[in-house]
N, C-alpha and C positions, 0 to 999 in steps of 0.2 A: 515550234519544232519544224524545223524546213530542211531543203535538201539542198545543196548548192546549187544551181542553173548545169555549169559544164558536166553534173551529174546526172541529168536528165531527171530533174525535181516537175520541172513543168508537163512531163509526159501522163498521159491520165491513167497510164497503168501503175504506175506509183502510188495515186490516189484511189486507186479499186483495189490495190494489194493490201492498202495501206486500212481500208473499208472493212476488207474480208478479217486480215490478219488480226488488229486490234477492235475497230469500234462492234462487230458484229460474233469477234470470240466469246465462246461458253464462260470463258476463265473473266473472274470480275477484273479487270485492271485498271490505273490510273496513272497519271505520269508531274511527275513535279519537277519544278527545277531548281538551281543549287540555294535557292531561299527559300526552298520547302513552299512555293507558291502552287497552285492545281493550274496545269497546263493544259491538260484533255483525259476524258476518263470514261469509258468504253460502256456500252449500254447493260451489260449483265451487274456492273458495278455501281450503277447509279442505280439499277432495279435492286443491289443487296442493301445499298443504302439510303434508297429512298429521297434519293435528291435529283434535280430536275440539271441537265446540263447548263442553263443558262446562269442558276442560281450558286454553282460551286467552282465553275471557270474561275480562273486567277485566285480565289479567294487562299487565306495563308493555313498551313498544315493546323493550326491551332482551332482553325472551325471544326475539324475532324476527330480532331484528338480532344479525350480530356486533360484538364489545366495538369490535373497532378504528373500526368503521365508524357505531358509534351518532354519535360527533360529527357527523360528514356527514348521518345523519339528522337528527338535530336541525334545521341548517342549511337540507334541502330541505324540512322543513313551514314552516320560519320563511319561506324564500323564497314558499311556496303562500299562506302566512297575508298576504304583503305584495302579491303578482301575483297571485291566484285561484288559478293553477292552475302546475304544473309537468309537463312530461310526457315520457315516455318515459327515463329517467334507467335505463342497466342497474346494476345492483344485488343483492345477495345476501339472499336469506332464509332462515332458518330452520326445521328440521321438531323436532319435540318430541326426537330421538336426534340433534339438533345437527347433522345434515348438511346441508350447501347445496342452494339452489335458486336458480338463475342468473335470473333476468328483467330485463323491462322495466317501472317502478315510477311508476307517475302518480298523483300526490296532487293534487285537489282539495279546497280551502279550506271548509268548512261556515263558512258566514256568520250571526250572529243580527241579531236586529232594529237593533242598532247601528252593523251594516256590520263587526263586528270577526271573526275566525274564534274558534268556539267547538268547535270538531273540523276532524277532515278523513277523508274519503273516501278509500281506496287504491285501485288498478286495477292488478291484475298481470297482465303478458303473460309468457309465457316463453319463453328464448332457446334455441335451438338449439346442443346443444353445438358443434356446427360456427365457427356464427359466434362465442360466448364464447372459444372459442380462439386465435381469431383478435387479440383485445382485449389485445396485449402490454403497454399500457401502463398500469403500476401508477398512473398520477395519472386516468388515463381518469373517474373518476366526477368528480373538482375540474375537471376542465378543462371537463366536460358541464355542471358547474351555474355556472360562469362562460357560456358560452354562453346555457344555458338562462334565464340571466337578461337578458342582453342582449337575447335573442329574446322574453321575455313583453314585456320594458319595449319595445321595437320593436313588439308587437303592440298594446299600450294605446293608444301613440299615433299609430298608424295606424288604430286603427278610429273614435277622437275624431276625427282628419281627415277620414276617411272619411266619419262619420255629417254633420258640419260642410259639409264641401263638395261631394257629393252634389248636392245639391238645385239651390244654386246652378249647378251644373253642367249642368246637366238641361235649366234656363233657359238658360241663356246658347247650349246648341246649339240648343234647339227653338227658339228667337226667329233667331237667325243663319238656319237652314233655312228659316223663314218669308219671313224676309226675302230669302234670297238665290232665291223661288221669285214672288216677287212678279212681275209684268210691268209690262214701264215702268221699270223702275229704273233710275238712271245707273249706269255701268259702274263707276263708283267706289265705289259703294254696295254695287253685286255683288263686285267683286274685296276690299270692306273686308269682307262678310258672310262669304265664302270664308274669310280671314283667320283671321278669329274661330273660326267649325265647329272651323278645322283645327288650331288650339292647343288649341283648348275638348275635341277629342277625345283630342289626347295628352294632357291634364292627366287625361281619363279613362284612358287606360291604364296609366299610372304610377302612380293610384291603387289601378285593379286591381292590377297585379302586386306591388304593394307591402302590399295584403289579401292574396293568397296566398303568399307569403313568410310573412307575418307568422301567419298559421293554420297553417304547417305543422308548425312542432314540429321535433321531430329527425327524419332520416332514418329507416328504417326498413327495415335492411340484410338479405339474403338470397344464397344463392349463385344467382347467375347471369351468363351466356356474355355477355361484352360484345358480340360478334358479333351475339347475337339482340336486345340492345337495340339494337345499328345500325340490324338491317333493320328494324325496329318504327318507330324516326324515318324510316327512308328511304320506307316505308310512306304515312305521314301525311305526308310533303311529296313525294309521288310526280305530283301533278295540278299541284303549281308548279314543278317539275322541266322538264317536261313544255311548261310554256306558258312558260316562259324559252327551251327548247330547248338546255339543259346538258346534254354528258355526264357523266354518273355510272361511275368505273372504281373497282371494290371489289376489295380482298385481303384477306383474313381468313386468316392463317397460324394453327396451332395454339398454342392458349394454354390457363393452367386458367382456370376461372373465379373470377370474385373477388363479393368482399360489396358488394352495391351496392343501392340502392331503384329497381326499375325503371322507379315511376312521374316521379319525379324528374329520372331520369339521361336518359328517353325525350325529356323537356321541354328538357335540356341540348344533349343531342344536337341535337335539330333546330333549338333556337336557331341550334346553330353551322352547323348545316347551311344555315339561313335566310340568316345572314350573308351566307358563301358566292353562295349565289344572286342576294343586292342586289348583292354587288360585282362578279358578272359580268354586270350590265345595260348593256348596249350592247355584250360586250365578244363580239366573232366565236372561234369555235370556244369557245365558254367548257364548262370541265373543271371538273371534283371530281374529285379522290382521295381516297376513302376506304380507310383500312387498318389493322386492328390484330394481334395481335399479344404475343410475349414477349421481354422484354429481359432476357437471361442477367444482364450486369453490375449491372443494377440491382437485380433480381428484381420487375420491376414490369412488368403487365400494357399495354399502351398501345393509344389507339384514336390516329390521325391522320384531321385531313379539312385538306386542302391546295389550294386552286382557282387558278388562276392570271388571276388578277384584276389591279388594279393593285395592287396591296399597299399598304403601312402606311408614313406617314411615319416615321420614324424619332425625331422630337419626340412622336408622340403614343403610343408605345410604352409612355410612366410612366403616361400619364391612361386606359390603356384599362379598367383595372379599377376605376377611380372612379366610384360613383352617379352617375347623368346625365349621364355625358360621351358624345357619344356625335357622330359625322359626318353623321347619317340627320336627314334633316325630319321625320321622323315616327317616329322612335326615342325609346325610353326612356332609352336609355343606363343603364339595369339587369340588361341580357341578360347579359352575359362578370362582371360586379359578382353576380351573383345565381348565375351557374353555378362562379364562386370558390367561393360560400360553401356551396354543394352540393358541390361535390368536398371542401372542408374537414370535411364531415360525414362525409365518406366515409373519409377518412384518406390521401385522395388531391393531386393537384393539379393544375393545370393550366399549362400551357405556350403563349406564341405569340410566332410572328418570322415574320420576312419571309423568303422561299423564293431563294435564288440567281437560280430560272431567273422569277422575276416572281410574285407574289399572295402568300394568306401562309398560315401555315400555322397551324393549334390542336392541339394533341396535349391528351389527358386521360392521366394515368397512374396506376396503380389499385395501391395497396400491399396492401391486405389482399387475400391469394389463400387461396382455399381449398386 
């Protein structure tokens, strides 16, 4: 791996950048090139692996990987060589006396001047035997890079949309604002300016959340108290709680904890909690129940948030989990569509129906317990 000459490769800041950046980063890395041979690999990564640099230089990806598992490797540089990048894939590696090392395995694509990949970059995190044990299922790494592909190709074309329509975007509210601040205007002009902002803004936010979806990758699971990420959403919607004038009644019964992404799940929760809150506007004494909890029969952890709203036609039960369907003027119709596919990372899933005594009810229910 060199730098051209007319690039200034021979300058010794190159090689002290090159020092700091890779061989002396926190982050394990290693770098192979397009025959999966080991080219250089950074000293936190030879300390998670246990091998000496002299003795893993050049040698072929199949020292590192097990036999069964090298097809699958092949497959996740081929997927990084065609989408940039892949990431977070758990995965087994190798120490020089053949014993495992459980992690999470992100390959980035090394691009030359052609745009084609002529290596790739490794990035190991490593797993917690807690959580690895948790991972009953033997197809778990095929099912990850079926995902993980859907999710790069969901990311490419949403950040072309993004970069695309942007701009446009930007225009079309600041020109409506302008207009709808003007004095003298007919009222037709104002109520058509209105119009405008207030599509022009949700086409903004479905863009957002469709960038962040699309940059997150896979979950990034840990043991933790579904209880503490309740109060954490109930937290951050505590001030629109508050100005709706909703009560809030919690039970949090003993349960263990399960593998979950806190940052993720925080986001879920309070979606559904937001819900909740739209559909009790206007509504007198309006209620949340929140409560989670252990279910013997199932062995699955459960949160519920139930409000007694008017609840859910019964026709729109099939469209609830479809991208932009959604009853809200100002909805994405990606909220319950986006927290599916978070509980799906999770190994979990989600549930929702109409309540007997009126409103309706979400339950999340959490299969990997610690």
């Amino acid at each position: 791996m060199t730098v051209r000459k007319e690039e200034g490769a021979e300058h010794p800041v190159y090689r002290s950048l090159f020092d700091a950046v890779f061989f002396r980063a926190q982050e394990p890395m290693l770098a192979l090139d397009r025959s999966l041979n080991v080219l250089v690999v950074n000293n936190s990564a030879l300390k998670l692996l246990g091998w000496e640099s002299r003795d893993i230089k050049g040698k072929p990806a199949s020292e590192l990987v097990l036999e069964k598992d090298l097809k699958d490797f092949k497959e996740l540089t081929e997927l990084a060589a065609k989408n940039g990048v892949v990431r977070n894939y758990r995965f087994y590696m190798l120490t020089p006396s053949r014993s495992i090392v459980r992690l999470y395995l992100t390959v980035q694509a090394l691009r030359g001047g052609d745009g084609g990949a002529n290596g790739f970059c490794l990035f190991l995190s490593q797993v917690s035997p807690d959580e690895w044990s948790a991972l009953k299922d033997p197809h778990v790494f095929k099912n990850a890079a079926r995902k993980l592909n859907r999710l790069t190709s969901m990311g490419q074309l949403t950040s072309m949309f993004a970069h695309d329509i942007k701009n446009p975007l930007h225009v079309i509210l600041s020109t409506s604002e302008l207009l709808r601040a003007q004095d003298g205007q007919p009222e037709a002009v104002r109520s058509g300016a209105e119009l405008i902002e207030r599509n022009a803004r949700r086409a903004s936010d479905i863009v957002r959340t469709l960038l962040d979806f699309s940059r997150s990758g896979m979950c990034r699971l840990e043991p933790y108290p579904v209880e503490t990420a309740t109060e954490r959403a109930l937290e951050l919607i505590d001030s629109a709680v508050k100005a709706a004038k909703v009560k809030v009644e919690k039970t949090f019964e003993k349960a263990p904890k399960v593998f979950l992404d806190p940052h993720y799940m925080h986001s879920v929760i309070y979606n559904i909690l937001n819900n909740s809150l739209q559909a009790l506007d206007g509504v007198p004494d309006g209620r949340v129940t929140v409560s989670s909890g252990w279910l013997e029969a199932e062995k699955e952890v459960f949160l519920t948030v139930a409000d007694n709203g008017p609840g859910l036609e019964p026709a729109m039960m099939e469209s609830l989990f479809q991208p932009f369907f959604t009853t809200k003027e100002n909805g994405t119709g990606l909220g319950l569509y986006l927290a599916r596919q978070i509980m799906d990372e999770h190994g979990g899933r989600i549930l929702v129906s109409a309540s007997p005594e009126g409103g309706a009810v979400v339950s999340l229910r959490f299969r990997k317990i610690v």
